[in-house]
The first five atom37 places (N, CA, C, CB, O) and aatype in JSON, in Angstrom:
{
  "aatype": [20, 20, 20, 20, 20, 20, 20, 20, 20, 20, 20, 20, 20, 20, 20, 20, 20, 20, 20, 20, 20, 20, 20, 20, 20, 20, 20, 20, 20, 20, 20, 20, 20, 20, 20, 20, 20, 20, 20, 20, 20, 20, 20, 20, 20, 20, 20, 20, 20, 20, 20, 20, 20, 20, 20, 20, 20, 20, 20, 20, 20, 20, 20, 20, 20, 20, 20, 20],
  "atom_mask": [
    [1, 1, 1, 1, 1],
    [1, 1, 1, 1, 1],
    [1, 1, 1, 1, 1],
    [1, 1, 1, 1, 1],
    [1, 1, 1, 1, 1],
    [1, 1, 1, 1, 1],
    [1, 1, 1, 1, 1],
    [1, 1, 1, 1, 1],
    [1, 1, 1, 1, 1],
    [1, 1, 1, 1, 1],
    [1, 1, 1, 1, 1],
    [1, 1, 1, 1, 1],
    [1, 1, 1, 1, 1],
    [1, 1, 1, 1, 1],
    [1, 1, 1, 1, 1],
    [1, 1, 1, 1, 1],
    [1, 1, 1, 1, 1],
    [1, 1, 1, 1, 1],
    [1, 1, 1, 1, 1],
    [1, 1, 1, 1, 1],
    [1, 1, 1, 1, 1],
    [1, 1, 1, 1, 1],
    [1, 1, 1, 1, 1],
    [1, 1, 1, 1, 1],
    [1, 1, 1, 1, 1],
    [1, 1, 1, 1, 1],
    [1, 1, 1, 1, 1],
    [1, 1, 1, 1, 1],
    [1, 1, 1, 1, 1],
    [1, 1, 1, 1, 1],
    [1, 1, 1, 1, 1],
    [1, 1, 1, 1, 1],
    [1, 1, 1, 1, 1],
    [1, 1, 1, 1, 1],
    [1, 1, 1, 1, 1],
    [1, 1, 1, 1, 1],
    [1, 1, 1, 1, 1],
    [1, 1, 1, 1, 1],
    [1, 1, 1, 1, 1],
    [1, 1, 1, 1, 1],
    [1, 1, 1, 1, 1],
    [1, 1, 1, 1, 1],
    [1, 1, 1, 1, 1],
    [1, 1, 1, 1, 1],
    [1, 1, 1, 1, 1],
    [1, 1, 1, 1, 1],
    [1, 1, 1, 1, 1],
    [1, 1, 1, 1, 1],
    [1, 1, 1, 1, 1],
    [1, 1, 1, 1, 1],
    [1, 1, 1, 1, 1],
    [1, 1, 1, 1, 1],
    [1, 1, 1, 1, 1],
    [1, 1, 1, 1, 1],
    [1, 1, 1, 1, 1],
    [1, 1, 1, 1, 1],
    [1, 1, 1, 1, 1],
    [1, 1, 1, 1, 1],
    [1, 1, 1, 1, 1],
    [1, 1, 1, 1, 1],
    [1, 1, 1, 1, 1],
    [1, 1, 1, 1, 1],
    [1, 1, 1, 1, 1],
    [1, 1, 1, 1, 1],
    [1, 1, 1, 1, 1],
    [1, 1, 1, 1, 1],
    [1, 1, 1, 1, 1],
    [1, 1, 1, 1, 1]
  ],
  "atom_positions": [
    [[2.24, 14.23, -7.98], [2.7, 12.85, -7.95], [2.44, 12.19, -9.3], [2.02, 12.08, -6.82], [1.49, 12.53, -10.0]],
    [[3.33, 11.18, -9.66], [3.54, 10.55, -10.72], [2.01, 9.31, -10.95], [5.16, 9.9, -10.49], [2.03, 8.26, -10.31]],
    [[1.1, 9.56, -11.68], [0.11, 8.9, -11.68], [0.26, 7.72, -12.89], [-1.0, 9.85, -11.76], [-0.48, 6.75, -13.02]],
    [[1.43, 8.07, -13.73], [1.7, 6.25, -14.36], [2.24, 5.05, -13.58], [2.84, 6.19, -15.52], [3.38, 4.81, -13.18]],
    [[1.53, 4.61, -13.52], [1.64, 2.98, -12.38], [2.47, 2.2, -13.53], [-0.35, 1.85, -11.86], [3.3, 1.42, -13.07]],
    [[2.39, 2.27, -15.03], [2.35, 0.94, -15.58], [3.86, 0.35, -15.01], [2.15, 0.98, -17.39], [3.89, -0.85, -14.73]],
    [[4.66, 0.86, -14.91], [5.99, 0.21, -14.26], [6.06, -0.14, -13.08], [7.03, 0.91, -14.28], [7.19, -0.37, -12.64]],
    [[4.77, -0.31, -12.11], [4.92, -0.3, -10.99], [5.0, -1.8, -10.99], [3.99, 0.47, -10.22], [4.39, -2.54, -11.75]],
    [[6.01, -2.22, -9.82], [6.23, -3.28, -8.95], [5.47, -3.7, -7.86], [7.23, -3.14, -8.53], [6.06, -3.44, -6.82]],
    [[4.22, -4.33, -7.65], [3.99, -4.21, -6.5], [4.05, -5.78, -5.24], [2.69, -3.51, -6.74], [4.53, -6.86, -5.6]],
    [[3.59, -5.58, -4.12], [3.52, -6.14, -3.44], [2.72, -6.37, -2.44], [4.13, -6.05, -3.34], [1.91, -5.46, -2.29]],
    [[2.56, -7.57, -1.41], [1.24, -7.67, -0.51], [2.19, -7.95, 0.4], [-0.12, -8.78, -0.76], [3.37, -8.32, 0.4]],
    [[1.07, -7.58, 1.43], [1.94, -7.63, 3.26], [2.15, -9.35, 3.54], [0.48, -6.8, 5.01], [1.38, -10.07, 2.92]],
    [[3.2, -10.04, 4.49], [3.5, -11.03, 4.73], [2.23, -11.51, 5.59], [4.78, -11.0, 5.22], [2.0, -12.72, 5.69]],
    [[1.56, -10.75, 6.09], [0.44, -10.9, 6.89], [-0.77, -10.97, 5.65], [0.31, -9.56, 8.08], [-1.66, -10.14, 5.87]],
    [[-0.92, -11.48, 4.85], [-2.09, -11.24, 3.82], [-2.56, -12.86, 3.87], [-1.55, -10.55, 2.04], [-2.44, -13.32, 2.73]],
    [[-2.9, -13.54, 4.53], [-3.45, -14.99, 4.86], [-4.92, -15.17, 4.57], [-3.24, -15.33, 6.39], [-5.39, -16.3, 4.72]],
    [[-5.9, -13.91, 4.08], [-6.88, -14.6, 4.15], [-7.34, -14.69, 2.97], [-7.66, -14.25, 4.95], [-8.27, -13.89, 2.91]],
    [[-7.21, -15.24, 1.95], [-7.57, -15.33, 0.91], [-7.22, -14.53, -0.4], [-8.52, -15.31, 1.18], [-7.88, -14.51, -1.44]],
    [[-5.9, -13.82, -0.11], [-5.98, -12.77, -0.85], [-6.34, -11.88, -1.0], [-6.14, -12.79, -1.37], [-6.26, -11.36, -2.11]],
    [[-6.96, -11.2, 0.15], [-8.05, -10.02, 0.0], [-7.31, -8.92, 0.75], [-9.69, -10.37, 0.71], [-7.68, -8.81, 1.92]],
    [[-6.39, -8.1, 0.38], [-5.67, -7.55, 0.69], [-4.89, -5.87, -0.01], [-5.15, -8.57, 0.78], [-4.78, -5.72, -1.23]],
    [[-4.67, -5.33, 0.49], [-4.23, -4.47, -0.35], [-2.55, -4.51, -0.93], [-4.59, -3.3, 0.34], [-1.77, -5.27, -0.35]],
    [[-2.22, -3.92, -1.71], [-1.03, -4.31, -2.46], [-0.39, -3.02, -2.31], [-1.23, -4.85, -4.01], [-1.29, -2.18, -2.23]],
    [[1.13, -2.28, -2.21], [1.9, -1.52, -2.41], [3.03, -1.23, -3.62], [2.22, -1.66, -1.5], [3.53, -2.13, -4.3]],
    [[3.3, -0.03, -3.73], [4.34, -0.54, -4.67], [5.09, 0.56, -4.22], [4.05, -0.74, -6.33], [4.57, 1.61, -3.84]],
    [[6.98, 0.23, -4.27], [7.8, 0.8, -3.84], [9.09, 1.37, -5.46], [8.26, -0.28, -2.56], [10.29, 1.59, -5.63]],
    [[7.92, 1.36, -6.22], [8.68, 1.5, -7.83], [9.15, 3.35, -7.13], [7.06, 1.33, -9.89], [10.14, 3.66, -6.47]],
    [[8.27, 4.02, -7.49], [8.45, 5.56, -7.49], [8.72, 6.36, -5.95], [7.02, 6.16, -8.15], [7.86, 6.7, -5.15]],
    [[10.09, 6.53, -5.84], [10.42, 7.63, -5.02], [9.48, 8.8, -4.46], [11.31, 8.18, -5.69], [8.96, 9.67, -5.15]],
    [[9.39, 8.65, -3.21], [9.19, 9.84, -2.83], [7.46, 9.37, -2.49], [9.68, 11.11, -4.05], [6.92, 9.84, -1.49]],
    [[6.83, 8.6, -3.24], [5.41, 8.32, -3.57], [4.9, 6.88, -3.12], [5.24, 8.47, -5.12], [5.71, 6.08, -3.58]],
    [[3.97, 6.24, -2.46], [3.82, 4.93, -2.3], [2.06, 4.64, -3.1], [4.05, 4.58, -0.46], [1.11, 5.09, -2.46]],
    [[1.8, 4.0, -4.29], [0.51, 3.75, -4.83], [0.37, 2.05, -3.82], [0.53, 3.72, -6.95], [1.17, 1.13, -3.69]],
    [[-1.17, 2.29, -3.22], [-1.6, 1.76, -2.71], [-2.81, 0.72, -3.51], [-1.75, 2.58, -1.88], [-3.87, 1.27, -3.24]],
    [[-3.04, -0.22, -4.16], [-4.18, -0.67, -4.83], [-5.06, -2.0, -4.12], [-3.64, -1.03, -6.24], [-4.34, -2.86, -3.61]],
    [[-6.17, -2.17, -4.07], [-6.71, -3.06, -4.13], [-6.57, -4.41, -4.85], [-7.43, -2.61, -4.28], [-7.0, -4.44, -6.0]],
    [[-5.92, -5.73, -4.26], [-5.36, -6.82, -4.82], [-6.46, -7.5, -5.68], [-4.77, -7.7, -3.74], [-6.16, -8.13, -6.69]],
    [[-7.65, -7.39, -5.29], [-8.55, -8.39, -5.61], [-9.14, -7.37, -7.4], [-9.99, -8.68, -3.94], [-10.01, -7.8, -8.15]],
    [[-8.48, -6.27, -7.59], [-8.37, -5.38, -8.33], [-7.38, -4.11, -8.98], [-9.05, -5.17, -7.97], [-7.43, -2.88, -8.98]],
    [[-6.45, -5.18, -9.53], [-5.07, -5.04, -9.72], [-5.35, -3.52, -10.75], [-4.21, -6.64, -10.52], [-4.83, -2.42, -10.57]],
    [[-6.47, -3.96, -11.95], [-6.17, -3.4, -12.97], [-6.95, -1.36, -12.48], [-6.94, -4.55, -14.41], [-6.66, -0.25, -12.92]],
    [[-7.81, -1.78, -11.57], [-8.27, -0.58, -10.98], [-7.76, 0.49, -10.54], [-8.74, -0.77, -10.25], [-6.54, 0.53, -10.46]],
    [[-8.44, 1.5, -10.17], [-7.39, 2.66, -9.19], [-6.97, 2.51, -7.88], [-7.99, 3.94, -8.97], [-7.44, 1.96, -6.89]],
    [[-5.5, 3.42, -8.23], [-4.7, 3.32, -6.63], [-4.91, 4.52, -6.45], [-3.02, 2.9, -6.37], [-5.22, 5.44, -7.2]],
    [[-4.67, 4.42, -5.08], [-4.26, 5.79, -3.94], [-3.14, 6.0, -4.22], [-4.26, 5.64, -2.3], [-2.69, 5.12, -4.95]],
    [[-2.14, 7.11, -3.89], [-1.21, 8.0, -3.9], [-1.1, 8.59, -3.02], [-1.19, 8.66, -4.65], [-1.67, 9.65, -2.75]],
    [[0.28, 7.55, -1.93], [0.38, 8.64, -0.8], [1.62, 9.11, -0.49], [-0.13, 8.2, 0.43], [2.53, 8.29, -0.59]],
    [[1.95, 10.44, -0.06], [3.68, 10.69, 0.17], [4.46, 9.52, 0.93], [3.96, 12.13, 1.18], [3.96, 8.99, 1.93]],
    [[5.6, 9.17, 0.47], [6.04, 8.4, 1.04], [6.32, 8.27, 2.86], [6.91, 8.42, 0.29], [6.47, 7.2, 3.44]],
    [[6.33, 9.57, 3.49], [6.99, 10.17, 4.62], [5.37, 9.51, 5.58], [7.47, 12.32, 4.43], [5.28, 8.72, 6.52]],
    [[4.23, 10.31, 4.74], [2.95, 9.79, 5.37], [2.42, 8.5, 5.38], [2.03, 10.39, 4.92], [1.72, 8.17, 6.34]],
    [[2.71, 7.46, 4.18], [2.93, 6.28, 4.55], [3.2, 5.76, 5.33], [3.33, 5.93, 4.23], [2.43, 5.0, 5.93]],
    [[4.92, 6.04, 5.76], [5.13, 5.67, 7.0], [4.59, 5.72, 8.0], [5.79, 5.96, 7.28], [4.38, 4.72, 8.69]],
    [[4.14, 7.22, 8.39], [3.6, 7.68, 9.54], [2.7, 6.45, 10.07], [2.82, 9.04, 9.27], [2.75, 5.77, 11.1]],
    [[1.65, 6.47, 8.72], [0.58, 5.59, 9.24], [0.91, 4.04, 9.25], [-0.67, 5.83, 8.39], [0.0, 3.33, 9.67]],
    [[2.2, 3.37, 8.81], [2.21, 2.0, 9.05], [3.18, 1.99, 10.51], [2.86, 1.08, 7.63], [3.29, 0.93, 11.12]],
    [[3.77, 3.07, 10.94], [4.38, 3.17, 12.56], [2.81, 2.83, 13.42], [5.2, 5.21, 13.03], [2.67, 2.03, 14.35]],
    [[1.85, 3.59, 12.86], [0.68, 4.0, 13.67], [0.48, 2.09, 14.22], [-0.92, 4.99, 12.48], [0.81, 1.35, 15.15]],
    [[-0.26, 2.05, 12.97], [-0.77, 0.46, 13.0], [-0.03, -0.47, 13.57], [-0.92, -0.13, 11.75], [-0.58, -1.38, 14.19]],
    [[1.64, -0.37, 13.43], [2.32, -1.79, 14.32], [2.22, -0.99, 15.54], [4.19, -2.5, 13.92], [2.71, -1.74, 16.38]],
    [[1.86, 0.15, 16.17], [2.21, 0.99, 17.74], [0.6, 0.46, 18.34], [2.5, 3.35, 17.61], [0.31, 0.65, 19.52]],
    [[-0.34, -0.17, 17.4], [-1.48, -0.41, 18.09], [-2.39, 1.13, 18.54], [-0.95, -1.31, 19.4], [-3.14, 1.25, 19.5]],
    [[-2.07, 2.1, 17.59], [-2.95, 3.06, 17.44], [-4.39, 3.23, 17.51], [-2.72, 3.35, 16.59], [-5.09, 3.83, 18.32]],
    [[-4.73, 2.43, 16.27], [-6.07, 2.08, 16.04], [-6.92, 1.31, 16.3], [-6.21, 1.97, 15.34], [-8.02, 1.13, 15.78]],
    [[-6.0, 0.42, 17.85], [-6.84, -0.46, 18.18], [-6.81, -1.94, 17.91], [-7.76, -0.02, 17.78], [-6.22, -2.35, 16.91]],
    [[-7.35, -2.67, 18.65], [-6.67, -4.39, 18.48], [-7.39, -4.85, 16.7], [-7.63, -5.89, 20.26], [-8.41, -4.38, 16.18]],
    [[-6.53, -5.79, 16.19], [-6.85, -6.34, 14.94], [-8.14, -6.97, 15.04], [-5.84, -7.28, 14.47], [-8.64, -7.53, 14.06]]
  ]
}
């Protein structure tokens, strides 16, 4: 996976209300979703296949893991 972020675009969930403290996505690179810490933009991201991304944000709105 493509580990240059600097072009990355990113974004925070519509649900991110508490202060900003949230994690951020970016949907720049195909195939790949970098995951970073908002409150620490300039820091390291995760790198996850895009397909498994999904998996796990189906999980979370299906109430997988349990009440918020």
């Amino acid at each position: 996976m493509n580990s240059d972020l600097s072009g990355a675009s990113w974004i925070k969930s519509s649900y991110s209300t508490n202060g900003g403290e949230c994690v951020e996505i970016s949907r720049s690179f195909p195939g790949t979703i970098p995951v970073r810490d908002s409150k620490d933009p300039e820091g390291p991201a995760l790198l996850f296949p895009a397909g498994s991304w999904q998996s796990f944000v189906s999980a979370v709105r299906n109430g997988e893991f349990g009440a918020r």
